[in-house]
Backbone as CSV, one residue per row, in Angstrom:
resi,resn,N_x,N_y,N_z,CA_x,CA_y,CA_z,C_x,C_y,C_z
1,UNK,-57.288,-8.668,-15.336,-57.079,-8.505,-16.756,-56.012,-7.427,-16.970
2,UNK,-55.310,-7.851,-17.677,-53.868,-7.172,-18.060,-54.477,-5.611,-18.562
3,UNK,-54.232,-4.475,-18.758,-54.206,-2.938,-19.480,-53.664,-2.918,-20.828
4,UNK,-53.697,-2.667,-21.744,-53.237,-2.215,-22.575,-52.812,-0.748,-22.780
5,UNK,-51.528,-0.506,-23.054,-50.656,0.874,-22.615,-50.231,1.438,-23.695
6,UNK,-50.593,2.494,-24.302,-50.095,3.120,-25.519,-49.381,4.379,-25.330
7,UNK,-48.479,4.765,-25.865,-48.174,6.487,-25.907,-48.956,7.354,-27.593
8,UNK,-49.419,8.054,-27.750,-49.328,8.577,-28.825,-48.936,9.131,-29.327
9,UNK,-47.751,9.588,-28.779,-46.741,10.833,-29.055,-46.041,10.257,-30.604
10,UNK,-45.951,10.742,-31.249,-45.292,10.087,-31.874,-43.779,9.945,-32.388
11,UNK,-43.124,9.063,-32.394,-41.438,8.771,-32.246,-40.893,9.463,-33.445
12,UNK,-39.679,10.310,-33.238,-38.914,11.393,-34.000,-37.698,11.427,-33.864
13,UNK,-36.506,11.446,-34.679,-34.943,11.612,-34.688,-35.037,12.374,-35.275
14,UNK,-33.942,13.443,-34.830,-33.475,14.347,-35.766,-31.732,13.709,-36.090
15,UNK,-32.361,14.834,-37.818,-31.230,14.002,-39.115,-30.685,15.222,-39.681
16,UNK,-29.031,15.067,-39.339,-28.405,16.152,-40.235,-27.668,15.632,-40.945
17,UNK,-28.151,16.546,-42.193,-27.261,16.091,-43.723,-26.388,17.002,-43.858
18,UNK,-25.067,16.630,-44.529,-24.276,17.980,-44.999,-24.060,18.113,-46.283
19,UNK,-24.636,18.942,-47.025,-24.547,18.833,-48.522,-23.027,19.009,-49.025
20,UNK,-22.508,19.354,-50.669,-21.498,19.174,-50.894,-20.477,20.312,-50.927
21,UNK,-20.988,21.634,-49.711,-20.442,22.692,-49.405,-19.833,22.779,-48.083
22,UNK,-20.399,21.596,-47.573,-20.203,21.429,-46.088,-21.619,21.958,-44.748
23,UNK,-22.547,22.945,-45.999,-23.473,23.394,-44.849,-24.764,21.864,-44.397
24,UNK,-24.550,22.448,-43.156,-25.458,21.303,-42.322,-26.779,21.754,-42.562
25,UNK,-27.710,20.695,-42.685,-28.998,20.770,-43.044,-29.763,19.628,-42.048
26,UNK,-30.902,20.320,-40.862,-31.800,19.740,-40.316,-32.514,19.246,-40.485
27,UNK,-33.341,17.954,-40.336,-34.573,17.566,-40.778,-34.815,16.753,-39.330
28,UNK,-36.508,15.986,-39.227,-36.735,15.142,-38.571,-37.290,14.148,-39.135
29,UNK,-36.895,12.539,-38.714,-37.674,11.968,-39.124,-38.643,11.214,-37.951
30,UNK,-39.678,11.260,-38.586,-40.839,11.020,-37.437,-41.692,9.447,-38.250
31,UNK,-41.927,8.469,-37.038,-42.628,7.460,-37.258,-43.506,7.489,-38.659
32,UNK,-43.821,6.903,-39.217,-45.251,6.518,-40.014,-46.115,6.745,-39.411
33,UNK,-47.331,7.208,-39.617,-48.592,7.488,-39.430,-49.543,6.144,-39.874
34,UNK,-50.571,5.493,-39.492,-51.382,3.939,-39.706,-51.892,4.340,-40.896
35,UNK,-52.894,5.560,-41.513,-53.012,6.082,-42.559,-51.813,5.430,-43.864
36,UNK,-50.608,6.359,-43.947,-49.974,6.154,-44.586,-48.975,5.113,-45.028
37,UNK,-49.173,4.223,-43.387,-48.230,3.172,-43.333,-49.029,2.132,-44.230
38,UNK,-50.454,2.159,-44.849,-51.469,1.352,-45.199,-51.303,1.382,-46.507
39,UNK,-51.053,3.049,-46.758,-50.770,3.132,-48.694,-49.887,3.300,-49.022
40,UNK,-48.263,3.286,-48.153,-46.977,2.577,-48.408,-47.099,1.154,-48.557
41,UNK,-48.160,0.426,-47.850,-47.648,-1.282,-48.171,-48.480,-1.821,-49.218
42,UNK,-49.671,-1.007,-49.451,-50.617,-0.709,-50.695,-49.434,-0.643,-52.036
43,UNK,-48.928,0.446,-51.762,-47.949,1.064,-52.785,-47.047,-0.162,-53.717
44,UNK,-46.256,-0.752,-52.064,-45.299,-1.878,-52.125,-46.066,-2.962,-52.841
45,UNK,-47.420,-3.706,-52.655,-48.004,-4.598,-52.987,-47.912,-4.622,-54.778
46,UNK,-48.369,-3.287,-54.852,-48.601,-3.027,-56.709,-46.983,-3.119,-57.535
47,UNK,-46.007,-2.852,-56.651,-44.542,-3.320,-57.134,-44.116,-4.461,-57.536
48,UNK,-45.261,-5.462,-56.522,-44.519,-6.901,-57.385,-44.981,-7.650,-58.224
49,UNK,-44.364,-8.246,-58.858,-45.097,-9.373,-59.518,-45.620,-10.413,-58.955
50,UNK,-46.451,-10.936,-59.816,-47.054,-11.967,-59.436,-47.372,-13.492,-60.709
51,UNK,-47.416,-14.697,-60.330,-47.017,-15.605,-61.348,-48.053,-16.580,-60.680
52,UNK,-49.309,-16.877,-60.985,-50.659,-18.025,-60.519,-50.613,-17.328,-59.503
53,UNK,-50.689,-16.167,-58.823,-51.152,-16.305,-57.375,-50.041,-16.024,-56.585
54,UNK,-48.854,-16.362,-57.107,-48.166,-16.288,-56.312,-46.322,-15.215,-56.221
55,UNK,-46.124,-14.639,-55.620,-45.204,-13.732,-55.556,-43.767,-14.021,-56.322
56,UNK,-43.819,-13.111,-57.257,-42.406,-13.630,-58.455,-41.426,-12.572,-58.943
57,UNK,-41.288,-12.035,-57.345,-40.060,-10.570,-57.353,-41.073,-9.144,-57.884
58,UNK,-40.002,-8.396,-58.409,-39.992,-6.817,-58.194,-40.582,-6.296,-59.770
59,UNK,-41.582,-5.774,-59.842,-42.099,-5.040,-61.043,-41.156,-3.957,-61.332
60,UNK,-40.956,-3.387,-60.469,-40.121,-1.777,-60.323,-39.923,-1.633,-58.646
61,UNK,-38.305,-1.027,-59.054,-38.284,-0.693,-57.451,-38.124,0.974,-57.410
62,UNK,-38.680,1.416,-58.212,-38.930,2.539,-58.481,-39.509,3.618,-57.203
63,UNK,-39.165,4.792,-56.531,-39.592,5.154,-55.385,-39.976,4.392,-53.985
64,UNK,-39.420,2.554,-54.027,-39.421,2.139,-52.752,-38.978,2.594,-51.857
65,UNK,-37.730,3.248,-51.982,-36.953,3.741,-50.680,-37.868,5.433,-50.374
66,UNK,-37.670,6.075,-51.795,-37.354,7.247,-51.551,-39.469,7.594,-51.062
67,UNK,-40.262,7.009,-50.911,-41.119,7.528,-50.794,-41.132,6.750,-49.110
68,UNK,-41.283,6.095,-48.968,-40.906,5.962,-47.032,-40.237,7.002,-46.517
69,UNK,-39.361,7.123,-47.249,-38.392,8.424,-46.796,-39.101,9.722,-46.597
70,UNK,-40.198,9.889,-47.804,-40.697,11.037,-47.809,-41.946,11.064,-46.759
71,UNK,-42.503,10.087,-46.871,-43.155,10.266,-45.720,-43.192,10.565,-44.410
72,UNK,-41.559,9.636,-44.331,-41.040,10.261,-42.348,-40.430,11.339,-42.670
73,UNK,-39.681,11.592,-42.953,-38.407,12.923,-43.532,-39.277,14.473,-43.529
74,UNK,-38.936,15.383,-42.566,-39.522,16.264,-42.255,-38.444,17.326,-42.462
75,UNK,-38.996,18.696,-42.969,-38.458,20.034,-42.601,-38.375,20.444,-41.301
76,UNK,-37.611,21.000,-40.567,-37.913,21.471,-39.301,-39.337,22.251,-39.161
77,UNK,-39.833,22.915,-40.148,-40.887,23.260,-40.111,-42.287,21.962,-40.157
78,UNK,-41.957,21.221,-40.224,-42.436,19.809,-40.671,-43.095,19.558,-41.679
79,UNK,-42.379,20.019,-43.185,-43.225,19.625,-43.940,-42.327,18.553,-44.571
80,UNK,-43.243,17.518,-45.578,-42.660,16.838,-46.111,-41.313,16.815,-46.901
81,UNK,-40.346,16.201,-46.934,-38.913,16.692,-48.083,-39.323,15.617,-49.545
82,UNK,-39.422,16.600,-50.486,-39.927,16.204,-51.660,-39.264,15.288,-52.486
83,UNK,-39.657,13.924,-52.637,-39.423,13.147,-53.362,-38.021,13.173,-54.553
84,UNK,-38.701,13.895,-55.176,-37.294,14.378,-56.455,-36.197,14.982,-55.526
85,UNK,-36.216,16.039,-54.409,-34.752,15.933,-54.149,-34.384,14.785,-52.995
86,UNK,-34.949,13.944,-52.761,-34.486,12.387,-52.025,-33.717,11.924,-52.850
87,UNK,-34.653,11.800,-54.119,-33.942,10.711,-55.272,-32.639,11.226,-55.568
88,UNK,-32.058,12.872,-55.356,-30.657,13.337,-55.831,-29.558,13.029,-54.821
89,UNK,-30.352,12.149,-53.592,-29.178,11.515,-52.409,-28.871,10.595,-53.127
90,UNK,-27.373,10.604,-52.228,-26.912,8.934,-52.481,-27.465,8.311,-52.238
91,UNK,-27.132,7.255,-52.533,-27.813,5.777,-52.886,-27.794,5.482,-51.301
92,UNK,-26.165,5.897,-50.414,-25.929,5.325,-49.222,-26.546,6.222,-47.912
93,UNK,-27.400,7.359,-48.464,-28.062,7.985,-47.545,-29.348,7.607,-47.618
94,UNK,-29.696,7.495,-48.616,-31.162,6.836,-48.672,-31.246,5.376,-48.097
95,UNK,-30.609,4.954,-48.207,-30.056,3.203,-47.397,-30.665,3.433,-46.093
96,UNK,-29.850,4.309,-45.787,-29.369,4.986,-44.264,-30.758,5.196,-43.680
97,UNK,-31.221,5.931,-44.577,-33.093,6.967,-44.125,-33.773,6.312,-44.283
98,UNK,-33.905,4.861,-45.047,-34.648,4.391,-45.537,-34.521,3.149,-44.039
99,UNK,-33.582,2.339,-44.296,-33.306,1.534,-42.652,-34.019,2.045,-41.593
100,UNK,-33.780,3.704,-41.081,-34.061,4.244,-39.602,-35.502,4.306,-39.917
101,UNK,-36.291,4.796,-41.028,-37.628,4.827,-41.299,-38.871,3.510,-40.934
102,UNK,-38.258,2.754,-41.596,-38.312,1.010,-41.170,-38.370,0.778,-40.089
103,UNK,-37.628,1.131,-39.658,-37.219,0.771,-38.054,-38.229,1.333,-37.163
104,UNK,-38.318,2.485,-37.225,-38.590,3.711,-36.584,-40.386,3.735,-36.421
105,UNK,-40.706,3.065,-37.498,-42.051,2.774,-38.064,-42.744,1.269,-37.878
106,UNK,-41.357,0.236,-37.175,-42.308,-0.830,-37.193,-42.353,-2.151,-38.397
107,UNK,-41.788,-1.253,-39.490,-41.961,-1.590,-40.818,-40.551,-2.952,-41.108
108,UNK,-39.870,-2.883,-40.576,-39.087,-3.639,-40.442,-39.463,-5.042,-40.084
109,UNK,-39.959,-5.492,-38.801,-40.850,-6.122,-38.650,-42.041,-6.753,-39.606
110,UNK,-42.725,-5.847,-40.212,-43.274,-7.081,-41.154,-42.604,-6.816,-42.282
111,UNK,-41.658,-6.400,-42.696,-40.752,-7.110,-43.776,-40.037,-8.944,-43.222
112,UNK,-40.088,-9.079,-41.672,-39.398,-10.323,-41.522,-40.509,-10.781,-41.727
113,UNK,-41.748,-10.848,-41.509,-42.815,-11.610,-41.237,-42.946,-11.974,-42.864
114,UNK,-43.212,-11.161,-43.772,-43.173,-11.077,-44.967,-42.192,-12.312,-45.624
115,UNK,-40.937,-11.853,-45.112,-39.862,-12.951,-45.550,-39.632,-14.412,-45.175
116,UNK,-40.416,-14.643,-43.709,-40.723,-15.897,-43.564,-41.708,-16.361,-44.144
117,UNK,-42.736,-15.745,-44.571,-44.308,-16.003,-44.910,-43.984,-16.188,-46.836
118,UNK,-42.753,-15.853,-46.892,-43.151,-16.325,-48.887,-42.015,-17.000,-49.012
C-alpha cells in the first residue's frame, strides 16, 4: 500500500514592493491556511448570483482580490497587510498578488474545476 507524504511547512515567497519614493518594502506571502481557505470560498460563494439554482455571474466583486491577498500577504513581522491599504495598490499589483496567492494556495486549481463544472 502506497504512503501518503505531506510536508507541513508551509509555502512562502517573499514580495518587494516599491512605493512611489522608490523605498523598497518587504512582505511575505505565505500559502492559505484550510481554515481560511474555507471562508475565502464561503466568502466567494455569497458574491454570486444565482437564477433557479443556478449560477448567473458576480453580485459584487468587491474585496475578491484584495482579501486573498490579505490573507497570504504578510509583514515581515507576519502580520496581516490590511485590506484598505491593498485596495490603494494598483489594480496591476493586486493582479500580480492576487495570481501568486492562487497559485501558491492551490486555489487556482479549483477555479479550473469550477470553470469546467458550470
Amino acid at each position: 500500500m502506497e504512503t501518503l507524504s505531506f510536508d507541513l511547512k508551509m509555502m512562502r515567497k517573499p514580495v518587494m514592493l516599491k512605493d512611489e519614493n522608490g523605498k523598497d518594502t518587504e512582505y511575505v506571502l505565505q500559502e492559505i491556511t484550510g481554515k481560511d481557505r474555507d471562508e475565502y470560498l464561503t466568502f466567494m460563494a455569497g458574491q454570486k448570483r444565482y437564477d433557479n439554482g443556478q449560477e448567473a455571474g458576480w453580485k459584487s466583486f468587491a474585496n475578491v482580490q484584495a482579501r486573498l491577498i490579505h490573507l497570504c500577504l504578510f509583514t515581515p513581522d507576519m502580520k496581516n497587510v490590511d485590506i484598505a491599504k491593498i485596495q490603494m495598490w494598483p489594480a496591476r499589483v493586486q493582479n500580480g498578488l492576487y495570481e501568486a496567492a492562487s497559485k501558491l494556495s492551490g486555489l487556482d486549481k479549483e477555479a479550473e474545476v469550477a470553470a469546467k463544472n458550470g
